[in-house]
C-alpha positions, -999 to +999 in steps of 0.1 A: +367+647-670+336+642-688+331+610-680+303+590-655+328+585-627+345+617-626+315+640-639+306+641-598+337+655-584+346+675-614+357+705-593+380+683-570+401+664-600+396+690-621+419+716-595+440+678-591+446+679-632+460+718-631+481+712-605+495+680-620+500+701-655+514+728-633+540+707-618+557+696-651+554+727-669+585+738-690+595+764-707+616+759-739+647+788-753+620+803-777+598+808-745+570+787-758+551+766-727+550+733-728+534+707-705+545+672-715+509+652-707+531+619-702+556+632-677+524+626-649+528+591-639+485+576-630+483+549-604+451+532-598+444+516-568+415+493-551+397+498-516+398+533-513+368+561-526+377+584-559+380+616-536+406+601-516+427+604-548+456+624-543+483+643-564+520+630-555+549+662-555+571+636-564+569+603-582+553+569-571+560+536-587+537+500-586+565+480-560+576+468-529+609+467-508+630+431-517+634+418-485+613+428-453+648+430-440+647+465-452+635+499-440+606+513-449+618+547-452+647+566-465+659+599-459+686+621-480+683+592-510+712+586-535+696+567-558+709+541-582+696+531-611+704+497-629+698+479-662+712+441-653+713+417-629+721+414-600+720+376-591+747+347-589+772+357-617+776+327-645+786+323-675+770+328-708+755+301-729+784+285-752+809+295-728+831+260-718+852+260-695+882+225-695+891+215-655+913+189-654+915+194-611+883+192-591+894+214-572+892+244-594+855+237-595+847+249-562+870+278-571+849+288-603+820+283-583+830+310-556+844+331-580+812+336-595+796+344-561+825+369-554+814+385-582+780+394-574+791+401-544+816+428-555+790+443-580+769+451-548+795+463-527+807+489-554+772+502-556+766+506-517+802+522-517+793+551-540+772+561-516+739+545-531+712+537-500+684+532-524+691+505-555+665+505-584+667+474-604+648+470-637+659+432-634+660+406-611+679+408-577+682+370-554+683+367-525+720+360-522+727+398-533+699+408-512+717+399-482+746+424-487+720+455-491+701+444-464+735+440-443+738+473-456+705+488-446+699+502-480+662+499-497+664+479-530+635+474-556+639+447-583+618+443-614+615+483-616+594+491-652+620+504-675+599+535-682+596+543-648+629+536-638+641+567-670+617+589-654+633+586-619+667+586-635+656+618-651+640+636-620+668+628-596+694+643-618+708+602-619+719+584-646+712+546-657+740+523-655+737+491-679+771+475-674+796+484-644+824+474-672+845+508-676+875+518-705+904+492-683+879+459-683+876+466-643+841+466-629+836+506-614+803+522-608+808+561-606+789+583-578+782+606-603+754+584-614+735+587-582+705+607-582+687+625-554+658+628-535+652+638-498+622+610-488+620+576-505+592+554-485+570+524-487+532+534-483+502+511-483+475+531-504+443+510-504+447+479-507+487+478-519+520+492-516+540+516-536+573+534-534+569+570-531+598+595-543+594+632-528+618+663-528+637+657-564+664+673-574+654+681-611 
């Protein structure tokens, strides 16, 4: 606040900062007051003037749709959050794998697609219309969520992607793997939010999350 930029328009961030405090102020069971200075998420953006600077009742991350396949705008979001990858399933390094028919090649080969596949398909089903990915997502499985006319971010910071977890009452999944060795993803990890939408600020675009949950 006390510093050549801001020193001008003190009184306008200055009622910006109290609000922001405001907004993540808790208090704990011994009914002490607490206002966690790195729950408020700071964006910095080019082509716009410092008073245009606004206060988000929500949470806005640094990243784009996938595809342009996808809509802008989401209302009455479950949200999913991931930690792995949702590309072209293969195996791990060392892994060897003896065919004797050349045949069965093209068979591994789709098997691995049908697994990607799946892993999509079980996350749409759960009723997830807005993926967050803090990996990578190709374009093969982006075809099945844009198919699906869901909204799915890739490459979502792992910081972030906790705090949104954490606001929408969600949980992060790391592996769909459950206690059989079948693949499941449980609804119950879905978080919620009532407006998730693309918005050009400046001179890029974030994902804006409004109306959480928690």
């Amino acid at each position: 606040m006390s510093s050549k930029l801001l020193g001008a328009e003190s009184d306008f961030f200055a009622d910006m900062v109290v609000k922001a405090m405001m907004g993540v102020k808790k208090t704990n069971k011994q009914g002490q007051v607490k206002c966690n200075v790195n729950s408020v998420h700071l964006l910095k953006t080019h082509g716009m003037s410092g008073r245009e600077s606004q206060l988000v009742n929500g949470y806005a991350i640094e990243a784009t749709r996938s595809s342009q396949g996808m809509p802008k705008i989401m209302k009455n979001c479950k949200v999913a959050c991931v930690d792995f990858n949702l590309n072209k399933f293969r195996l791990q390094m060392g892994v060897q794998v003896l065919v004797q028919d050349p045949d069965k090649l093209d068979q591994i080969r789709q098997r691995e697609m049908d697994i990607c596949k799946e892993r999509c398909q079980k996350i749409i089903a759960a009723g997830a219309n807005v993926i967050l990915c803090s990996r990578g997502i190709d374009d093969f499985a982006l075809k099945y969520f844009v198919e699906a006319g869901v909204i799915a971010v890739r490459r979502v910071d792992k910081a972030c992607l906790r705090r949104i977890a954490s606001n929408t009452g969600g949980r992060i999944v790391t592996s769909l793997a459950d206690f059989e060795g079948d693949e499941t993803y449980d609804a119950e990890n879905l978080g919620e939010c009532d407006l998730c939408e693309e918005r050009r600020v400046g001179d890029w675009e974030y994902m804006f999350f409004e109306g959480m949950k928690h």
